[in-house]
TORKOL-4160 file (C-alpha; in steps of 0.2 Angstrom, whole numbers, padded with zeros to 4 digits, m for minus):
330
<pt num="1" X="0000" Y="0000" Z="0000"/>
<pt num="2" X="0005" Y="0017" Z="m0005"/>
<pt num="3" X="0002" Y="0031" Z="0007"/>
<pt num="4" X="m0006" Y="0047" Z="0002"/>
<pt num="5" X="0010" Y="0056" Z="0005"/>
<pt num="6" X="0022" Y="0044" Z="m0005"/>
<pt num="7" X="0012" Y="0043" Z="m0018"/>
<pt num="8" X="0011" Y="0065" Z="m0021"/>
<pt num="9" X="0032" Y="0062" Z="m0018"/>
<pt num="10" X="0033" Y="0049" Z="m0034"/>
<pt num="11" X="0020" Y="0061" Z="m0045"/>
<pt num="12" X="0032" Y="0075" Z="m0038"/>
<pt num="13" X="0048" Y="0066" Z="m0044"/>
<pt num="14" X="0040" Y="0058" Z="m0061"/>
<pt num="15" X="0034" Y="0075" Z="m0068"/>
<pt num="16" X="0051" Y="0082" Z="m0062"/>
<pt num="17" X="0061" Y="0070" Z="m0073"/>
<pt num="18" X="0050" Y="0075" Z="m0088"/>
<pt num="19" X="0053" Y="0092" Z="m0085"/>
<pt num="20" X="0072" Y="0088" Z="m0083"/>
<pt num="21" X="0071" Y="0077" Z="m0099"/>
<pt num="22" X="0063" Y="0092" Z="m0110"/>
<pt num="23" X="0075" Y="0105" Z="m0104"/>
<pt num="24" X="0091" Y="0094" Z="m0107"/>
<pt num="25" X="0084" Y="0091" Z="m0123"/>
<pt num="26" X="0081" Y="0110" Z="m0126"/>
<pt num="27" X="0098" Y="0116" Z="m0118"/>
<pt num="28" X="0107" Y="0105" Z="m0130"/>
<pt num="29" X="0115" Y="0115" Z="m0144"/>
<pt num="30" X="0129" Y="0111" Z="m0158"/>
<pt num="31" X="0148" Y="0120" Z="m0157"/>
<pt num="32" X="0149" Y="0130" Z="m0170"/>
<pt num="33" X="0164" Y="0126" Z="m0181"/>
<pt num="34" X="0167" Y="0142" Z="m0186"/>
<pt num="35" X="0170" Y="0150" Z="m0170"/>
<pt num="36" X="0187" Y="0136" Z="m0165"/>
<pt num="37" X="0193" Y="0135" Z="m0182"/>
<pt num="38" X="0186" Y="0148" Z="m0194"/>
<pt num="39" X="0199" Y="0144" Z="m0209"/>
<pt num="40" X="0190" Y="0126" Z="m0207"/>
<pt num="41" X="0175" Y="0133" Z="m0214"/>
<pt num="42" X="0157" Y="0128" Z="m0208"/>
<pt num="43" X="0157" Y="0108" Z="m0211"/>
<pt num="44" X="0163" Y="0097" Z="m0201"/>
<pt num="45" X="0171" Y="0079" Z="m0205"/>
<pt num="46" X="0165" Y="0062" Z="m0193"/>
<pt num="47" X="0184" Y="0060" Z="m0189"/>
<pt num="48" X="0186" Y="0078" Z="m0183"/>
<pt num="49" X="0169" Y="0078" Z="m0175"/>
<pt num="50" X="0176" Y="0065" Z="m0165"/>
<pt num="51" X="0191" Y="0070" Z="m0159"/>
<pt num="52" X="0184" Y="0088" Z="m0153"/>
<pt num="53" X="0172" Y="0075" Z="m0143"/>
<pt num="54" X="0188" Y="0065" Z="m0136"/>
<pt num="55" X="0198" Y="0084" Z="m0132"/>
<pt num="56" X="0179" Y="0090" Z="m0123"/>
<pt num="57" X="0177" Y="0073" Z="m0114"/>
<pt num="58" X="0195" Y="0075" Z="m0106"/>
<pt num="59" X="0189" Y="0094" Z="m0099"/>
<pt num="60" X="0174" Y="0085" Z="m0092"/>
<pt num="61" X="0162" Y="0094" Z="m0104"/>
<pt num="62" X="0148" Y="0081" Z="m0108"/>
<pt num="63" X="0145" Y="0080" Z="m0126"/>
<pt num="64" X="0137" Y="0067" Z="m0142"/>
<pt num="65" X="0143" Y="0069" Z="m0159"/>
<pt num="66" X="0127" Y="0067" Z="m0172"/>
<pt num="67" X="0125" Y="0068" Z="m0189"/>
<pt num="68" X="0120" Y="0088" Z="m0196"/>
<pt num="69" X="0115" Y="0097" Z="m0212"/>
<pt num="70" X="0131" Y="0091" Z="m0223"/>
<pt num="71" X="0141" Y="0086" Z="m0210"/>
<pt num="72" X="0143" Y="0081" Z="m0193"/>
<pt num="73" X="0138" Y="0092" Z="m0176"/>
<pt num="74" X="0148" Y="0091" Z="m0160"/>
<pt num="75" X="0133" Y="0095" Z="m0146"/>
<pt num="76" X="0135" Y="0100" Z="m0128"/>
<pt num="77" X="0124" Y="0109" Z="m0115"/>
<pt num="78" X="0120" Y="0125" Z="m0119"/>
<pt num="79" X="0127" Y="0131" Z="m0103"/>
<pt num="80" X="0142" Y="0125" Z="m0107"/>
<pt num="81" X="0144" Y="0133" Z="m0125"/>
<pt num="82" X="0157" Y="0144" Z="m0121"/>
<pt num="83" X="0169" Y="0133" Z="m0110"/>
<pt num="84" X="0168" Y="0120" Z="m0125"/>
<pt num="85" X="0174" Y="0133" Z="m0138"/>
<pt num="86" X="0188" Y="0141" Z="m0128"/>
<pt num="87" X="0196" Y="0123" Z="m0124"/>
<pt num="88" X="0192" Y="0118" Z="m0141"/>
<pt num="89" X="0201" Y="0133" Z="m0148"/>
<pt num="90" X="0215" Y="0130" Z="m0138"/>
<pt num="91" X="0217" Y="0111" Z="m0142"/>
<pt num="92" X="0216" Y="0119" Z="m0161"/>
<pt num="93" X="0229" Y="0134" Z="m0156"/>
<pt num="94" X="0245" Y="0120" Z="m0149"/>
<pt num="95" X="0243" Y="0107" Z="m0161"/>
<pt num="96" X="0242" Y="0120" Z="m0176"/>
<pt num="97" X="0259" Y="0113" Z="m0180"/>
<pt num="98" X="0260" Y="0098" Z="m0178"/>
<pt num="99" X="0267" Y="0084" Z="m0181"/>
<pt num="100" X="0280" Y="0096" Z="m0187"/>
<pt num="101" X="0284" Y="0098" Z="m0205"/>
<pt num="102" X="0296" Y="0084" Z="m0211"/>
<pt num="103" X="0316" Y="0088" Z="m0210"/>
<pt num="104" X="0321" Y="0094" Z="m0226"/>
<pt num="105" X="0333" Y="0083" Z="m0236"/>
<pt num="106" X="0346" Y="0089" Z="m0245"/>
<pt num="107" X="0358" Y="0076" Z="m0249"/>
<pt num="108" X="0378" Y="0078" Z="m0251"/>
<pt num="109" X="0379" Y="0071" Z="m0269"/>
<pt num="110" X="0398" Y="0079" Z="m0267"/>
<pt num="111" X="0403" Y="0069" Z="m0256"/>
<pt num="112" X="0399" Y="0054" Z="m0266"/>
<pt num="113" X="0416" Y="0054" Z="m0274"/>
<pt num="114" X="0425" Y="0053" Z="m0260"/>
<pt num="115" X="0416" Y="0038" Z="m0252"/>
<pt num="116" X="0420" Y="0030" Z="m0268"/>
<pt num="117" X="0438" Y="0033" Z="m0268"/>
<pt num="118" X="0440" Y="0027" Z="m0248"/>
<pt num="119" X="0428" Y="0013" Z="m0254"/>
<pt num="120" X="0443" Y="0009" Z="m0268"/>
<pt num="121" X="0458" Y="0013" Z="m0257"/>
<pt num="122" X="0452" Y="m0001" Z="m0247"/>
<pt num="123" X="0450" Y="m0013" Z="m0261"/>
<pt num="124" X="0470" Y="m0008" Z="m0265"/>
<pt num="125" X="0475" Y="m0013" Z="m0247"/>
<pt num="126" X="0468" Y="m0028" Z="m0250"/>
<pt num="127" X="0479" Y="m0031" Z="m0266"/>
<pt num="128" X="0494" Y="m0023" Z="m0255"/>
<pt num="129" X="0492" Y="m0036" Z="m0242"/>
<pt num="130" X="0493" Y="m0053" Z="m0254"/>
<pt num="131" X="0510" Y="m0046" Z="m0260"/>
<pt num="132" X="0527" Y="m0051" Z="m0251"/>
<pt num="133" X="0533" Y="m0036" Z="m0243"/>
<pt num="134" X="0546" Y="m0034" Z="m0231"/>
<pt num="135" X="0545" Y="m0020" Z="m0215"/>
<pt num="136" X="0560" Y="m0018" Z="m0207"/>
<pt num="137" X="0568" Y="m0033" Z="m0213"/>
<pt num="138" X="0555" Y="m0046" Z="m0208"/>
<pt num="139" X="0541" Y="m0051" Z="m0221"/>
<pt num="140" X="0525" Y="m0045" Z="m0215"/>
<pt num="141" X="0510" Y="m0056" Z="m0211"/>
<pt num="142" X="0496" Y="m0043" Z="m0212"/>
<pt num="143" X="0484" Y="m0056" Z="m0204"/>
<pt num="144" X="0494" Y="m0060" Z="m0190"/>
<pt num="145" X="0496" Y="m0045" Z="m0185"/>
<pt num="146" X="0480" Y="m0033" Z="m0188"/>
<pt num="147" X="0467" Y="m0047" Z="m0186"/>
<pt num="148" X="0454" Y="m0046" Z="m0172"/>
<pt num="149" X="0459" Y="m0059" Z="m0162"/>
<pt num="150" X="0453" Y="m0059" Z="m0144"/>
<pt num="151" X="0466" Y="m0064" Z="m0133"/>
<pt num="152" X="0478" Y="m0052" Z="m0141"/>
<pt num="153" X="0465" Y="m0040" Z="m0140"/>
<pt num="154" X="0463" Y="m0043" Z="m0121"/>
<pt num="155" X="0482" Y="m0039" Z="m0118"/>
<pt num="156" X="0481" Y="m0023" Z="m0125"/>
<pt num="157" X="0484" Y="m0023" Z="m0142"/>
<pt num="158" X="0467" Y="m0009" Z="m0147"/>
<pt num="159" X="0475" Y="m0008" Z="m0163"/>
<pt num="160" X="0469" Y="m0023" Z="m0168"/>
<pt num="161" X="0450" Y="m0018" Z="m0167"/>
<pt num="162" X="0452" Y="m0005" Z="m0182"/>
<pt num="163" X="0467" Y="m0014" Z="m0194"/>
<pt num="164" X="0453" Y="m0029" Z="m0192"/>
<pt num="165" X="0444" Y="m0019" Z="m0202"/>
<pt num="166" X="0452" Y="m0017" Z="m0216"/>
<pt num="167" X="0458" Y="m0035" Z="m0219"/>
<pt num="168" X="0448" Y="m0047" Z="m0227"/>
<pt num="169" X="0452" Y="m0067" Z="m0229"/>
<pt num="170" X="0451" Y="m0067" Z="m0249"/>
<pt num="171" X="0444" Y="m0058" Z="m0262"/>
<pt num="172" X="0425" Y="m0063" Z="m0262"/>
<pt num="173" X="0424" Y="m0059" Z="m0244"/>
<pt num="174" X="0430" Y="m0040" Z="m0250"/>
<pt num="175" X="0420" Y="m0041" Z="m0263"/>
<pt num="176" X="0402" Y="m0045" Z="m0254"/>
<pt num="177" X="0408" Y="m0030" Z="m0243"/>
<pt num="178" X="0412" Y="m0017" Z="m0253"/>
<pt num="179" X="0397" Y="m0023" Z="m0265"/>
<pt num="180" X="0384" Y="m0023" Z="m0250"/>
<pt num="181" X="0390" Y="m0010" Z="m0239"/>
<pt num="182" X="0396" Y="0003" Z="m0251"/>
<pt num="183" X="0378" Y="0006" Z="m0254"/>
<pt num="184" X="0373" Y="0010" Z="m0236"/>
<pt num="185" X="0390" Y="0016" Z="m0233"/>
<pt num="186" X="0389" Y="0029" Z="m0251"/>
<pt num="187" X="0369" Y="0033" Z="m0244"/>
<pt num="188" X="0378" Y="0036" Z="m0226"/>
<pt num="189" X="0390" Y="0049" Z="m0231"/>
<pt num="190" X="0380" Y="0058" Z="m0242"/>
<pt num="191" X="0365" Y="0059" Z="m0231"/>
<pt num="192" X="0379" Y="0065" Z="m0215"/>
<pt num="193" X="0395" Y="0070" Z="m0224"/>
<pt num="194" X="0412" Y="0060" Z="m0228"/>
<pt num="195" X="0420" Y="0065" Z="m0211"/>
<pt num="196" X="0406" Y="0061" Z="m0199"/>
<pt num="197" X="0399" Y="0046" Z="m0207"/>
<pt num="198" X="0418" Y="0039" Z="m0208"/>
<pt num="199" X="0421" Y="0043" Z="m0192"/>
<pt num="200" X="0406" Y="0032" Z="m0185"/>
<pt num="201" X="0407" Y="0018" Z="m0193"/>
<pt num="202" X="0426" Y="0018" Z="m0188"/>
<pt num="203" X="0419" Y="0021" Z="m0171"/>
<pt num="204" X="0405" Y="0005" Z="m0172"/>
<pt num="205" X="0416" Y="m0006" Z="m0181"/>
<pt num="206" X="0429" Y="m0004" Z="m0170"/>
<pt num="207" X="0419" Y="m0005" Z="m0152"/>
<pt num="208" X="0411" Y="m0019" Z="m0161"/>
<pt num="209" X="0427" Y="m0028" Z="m0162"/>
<pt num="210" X="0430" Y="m0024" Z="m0145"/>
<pt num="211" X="0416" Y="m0030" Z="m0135"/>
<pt num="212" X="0417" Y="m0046" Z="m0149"/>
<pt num="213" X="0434" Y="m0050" Z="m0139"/>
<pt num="214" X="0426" Y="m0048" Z="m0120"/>
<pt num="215" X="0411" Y="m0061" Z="m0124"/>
<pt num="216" X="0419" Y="m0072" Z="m0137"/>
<pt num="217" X="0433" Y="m0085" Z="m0131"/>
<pt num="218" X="0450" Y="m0080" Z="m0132"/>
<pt num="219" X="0457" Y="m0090" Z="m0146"/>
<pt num="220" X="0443" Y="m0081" Z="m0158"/>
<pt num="221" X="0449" Y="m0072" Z="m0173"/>
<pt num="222" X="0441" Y="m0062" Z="m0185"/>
<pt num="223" X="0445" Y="m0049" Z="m0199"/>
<pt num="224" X="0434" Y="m0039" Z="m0212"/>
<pt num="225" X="0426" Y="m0024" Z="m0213"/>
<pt num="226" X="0409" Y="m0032" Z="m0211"/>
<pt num="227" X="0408" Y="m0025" Z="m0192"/>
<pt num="228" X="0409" Y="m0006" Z="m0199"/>
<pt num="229" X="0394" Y="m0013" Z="m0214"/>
<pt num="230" X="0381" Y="m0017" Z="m0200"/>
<pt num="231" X="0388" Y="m0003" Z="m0190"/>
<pt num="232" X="0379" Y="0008" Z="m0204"/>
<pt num="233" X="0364" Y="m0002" Z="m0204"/>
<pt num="234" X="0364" Y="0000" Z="m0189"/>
<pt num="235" X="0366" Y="0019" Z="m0190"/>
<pt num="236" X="0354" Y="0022" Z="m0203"/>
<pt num="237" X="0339" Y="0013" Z="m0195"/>
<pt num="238" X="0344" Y="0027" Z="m0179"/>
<pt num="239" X="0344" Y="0041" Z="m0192"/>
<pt num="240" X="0326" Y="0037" Z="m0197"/>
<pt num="241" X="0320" Y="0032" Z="m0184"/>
<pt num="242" X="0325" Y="0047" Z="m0173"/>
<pt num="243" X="0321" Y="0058" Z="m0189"/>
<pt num="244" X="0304" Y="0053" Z="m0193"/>
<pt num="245" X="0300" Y="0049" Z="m0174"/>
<pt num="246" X="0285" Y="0063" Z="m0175"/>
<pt num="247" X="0277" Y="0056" Z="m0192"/>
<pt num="248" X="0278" Y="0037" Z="m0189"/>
<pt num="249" X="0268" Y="0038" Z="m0173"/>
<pt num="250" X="0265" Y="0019" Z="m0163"/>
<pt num="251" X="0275" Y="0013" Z="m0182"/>
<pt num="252" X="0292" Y="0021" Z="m0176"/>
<pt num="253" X="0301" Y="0006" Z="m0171"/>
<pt num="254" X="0299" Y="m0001" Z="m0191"/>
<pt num="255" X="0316" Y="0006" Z="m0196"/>
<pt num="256" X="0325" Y="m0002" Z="m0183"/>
<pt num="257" X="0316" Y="m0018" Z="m0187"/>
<pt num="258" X="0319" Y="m0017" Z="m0206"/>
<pt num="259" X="0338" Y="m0014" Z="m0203"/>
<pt num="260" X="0336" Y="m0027" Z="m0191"/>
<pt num="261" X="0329" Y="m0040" Z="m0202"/>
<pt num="262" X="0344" Y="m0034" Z="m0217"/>
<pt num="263" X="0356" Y="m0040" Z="m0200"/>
<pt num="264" X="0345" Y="m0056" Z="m0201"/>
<pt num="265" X="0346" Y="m0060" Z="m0219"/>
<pt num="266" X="0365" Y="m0054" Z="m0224"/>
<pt num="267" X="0374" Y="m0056" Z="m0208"/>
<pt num="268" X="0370" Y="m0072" Z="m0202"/>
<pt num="269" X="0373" Y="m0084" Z="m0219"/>
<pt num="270" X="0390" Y="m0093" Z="m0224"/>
<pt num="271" X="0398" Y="m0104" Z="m0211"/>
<pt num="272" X="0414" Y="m0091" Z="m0207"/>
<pt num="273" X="0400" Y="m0077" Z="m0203"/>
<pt num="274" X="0405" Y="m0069" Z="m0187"/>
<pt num="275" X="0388" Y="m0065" Z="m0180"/>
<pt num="276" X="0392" Y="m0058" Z="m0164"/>
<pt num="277" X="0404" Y="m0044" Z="m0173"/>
<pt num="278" X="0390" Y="m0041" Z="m0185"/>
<pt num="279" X="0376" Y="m0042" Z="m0171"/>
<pt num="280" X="0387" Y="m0030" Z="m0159"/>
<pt num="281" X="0394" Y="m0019" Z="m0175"/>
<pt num="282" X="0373" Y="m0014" Z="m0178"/>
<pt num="283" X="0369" Y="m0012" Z="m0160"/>
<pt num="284" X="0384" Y="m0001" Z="m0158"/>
<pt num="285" X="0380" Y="0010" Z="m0174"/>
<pt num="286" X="0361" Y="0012" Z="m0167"/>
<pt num="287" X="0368" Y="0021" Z="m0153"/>
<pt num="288" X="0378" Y="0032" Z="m0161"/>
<pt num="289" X="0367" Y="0034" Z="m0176"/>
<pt num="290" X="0354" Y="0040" Z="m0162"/>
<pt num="291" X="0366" Y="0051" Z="m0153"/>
<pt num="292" X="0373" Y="0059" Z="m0170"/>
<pt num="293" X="0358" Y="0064" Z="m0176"/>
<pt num="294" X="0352" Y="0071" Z="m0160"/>
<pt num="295" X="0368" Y="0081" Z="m0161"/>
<pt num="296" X="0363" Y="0087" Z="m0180"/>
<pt num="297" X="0347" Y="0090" Z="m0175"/>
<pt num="298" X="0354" Y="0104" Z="m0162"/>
<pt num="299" X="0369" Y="0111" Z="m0172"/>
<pt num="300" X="0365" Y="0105" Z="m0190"/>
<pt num="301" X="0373" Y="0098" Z="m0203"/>
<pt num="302" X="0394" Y="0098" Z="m0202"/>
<pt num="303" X="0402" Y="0112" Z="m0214"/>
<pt num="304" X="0417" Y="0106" Z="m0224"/>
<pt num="305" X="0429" Y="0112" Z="m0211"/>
<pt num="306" X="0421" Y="0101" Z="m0197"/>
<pt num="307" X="0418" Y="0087" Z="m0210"/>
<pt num="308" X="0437" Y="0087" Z="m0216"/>
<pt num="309" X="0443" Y="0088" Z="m0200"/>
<pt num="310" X="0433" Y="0071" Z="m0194"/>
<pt num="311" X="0442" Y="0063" Z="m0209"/>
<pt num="312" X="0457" Y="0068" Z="m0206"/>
<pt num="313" X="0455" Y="0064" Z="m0189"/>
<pt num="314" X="0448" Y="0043" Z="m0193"/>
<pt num="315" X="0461" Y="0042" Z="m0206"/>
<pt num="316" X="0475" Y="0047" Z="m0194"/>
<pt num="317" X="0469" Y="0033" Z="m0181"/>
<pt num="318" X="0468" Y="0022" Z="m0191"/>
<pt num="319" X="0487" Y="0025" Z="m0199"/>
<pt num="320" X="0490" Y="0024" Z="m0180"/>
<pt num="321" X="0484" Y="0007" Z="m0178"/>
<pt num="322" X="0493" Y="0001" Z="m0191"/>
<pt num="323" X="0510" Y="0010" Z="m0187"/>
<pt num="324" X="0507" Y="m0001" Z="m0169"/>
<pt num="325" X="0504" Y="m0017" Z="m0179"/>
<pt num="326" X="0519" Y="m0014" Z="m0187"/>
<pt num="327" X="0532" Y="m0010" Z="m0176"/>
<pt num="328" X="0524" Y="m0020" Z="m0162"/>
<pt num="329" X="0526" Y="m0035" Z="m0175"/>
<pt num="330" X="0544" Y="m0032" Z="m0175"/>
């Protein structure tokens, strides 16, 4: 049984709840488009409809989106009209540039040449070492004395991690190198400069090597220059990847992985295939290739000067290690 009183309180509360229904129906009015974006014009797509909704939502503005007159409508409270524009305007006002603009490419086709010519240099050394030359009276074994070997390397001969590099076993090994990683290497240089993109791979060739010694066993030896190859893989993933970081979105990990699966299809074939110099050659360019182009993207591009004074500066480490090799050999 329903008392007199409690039944006036039910009427009380129904006809209250229509009357609330009517005026949330009534107080219910569309943002006008033109007022947050007036260059947009007066229409309004589904998917920017939706994420006005999504911006509103997160300012605790209630809101529906709902199909209009040629287009779609964005509706709030009437009462809240106002709020709604200003926080849409100033969602519109901080991401009016962005993502930002893609970096402008402008690649170094000058210093193509020169990559070439480094490229062939290395392909004479090659043709130097098979001959029967004499240094200070002793024939030279260039194998013996600028291989990566690991024990050698662990009792301080460093040299050995950069003349490595520059050996190969014969000439098919060279050739698959020079065939292989002159591309990313000619790309590399022309995309960075000669001098810095040199002086990396140097750089991840030769901490490759190093670390290779540390977790191989000590009687491992290795030599070529395919180290300083994935090394530029490795930096050429970074450089994308840290370059494009603001287009590619939840994708930016993809070119890490595509250089990852080139480490996968060319670095691990052919029984003599030193993996872990491969493997640890790419994870070293990745980090430098990261922290390069952080550094570019600061200070820009090297000029000449900087460029020709990091080339002179590898190739002067690297006559270094050789002169070691030598005179340590005798």
């Amino acid at each position: 049984m329903v008392t007199p009183e409690e039944g006036s309180a039910i009427l009380a509360a129904m006809k209250n709840e229509q009357e609330e229904g009517i005026d949330t129906l009534e107080e219910w009015v569309a943002v006008p488009p033109a007022d947050v974006e007036p260059q947009a014009g007066a229409r309004l797509a589904q998917r920017r409809a939706r994420l006005w909704a999504l911006v509103l939502q997160a300012r605790f503005i209630e809101n529906r989106v709902e199909p209009g007159v040629g287009g779609w409508q964005v509706m709030v409270p009437a009462a809240r009209l106002e709020d709604a524009c200003r926080e849409l305007r100033l969602y519109v006002e901080e991401n009016r540039n962005w993502p930002p603009f893609l970096p402008p490419v402008r690649p170094m086709a000058r210093n193509t040449l020169p990559t070439l010519c480094v490229l062939l240099l290395l392909a004479t050394f090659h043709n130097l070492t098979n001959l029967e030359l004499n240094f200070l009276g002793r024939p030279v074994d260039w194998l013996e004395i600028g291989s990566a070997h690991g024990s050698a390397i662990l009792r301080g001969e460093w040299w050995r991690v950069i003349t490595a590099l520059t050996l190969h076993a014969d000439a098919l090994h060279l050739m698959s190198n020079l065939a292989i990683g002159g591309v990313f290497i000619v790309y590399l240089c022309r995309d960075l400069g000669s001098g810095l993109a040199w002086t990396l791979l140097l750089a991840s060739g030769a901490c490759g090597n190093l670390a290779n010694a540390y977790l191989q066993l000590p009687s491992h030896n290795s030599v070529g220059a395919s180290t300083a190859v994935f090394g530029a893989v490795g930096i050429l993933g970074a450089i994308s990847m840290m370059r494009y970081r603001h287009h590619l979105r939840r994708r930016w990990p993809l070119p890490v992985a595509a250089a990852l699966a080139l480490l996968v299809l060319l670095g691990t074939e052919g029984e003599r295939t030193d993996l872990g110099a491969h493997l640890l050659g790419f994870s070293f360019g990745t980090i430098f290739g990261m922290f390069a182009e952080l550094l570019v993207g600061y200070l820009g591009q090297p000029g000449r000067l900087v460029n020709a004074l990091l080339a002179l500066t590898s190739a002067s480490v690297l006559l270094t290690a050789w002169s070691l090799a030598l005179t340590s050999s005798g």
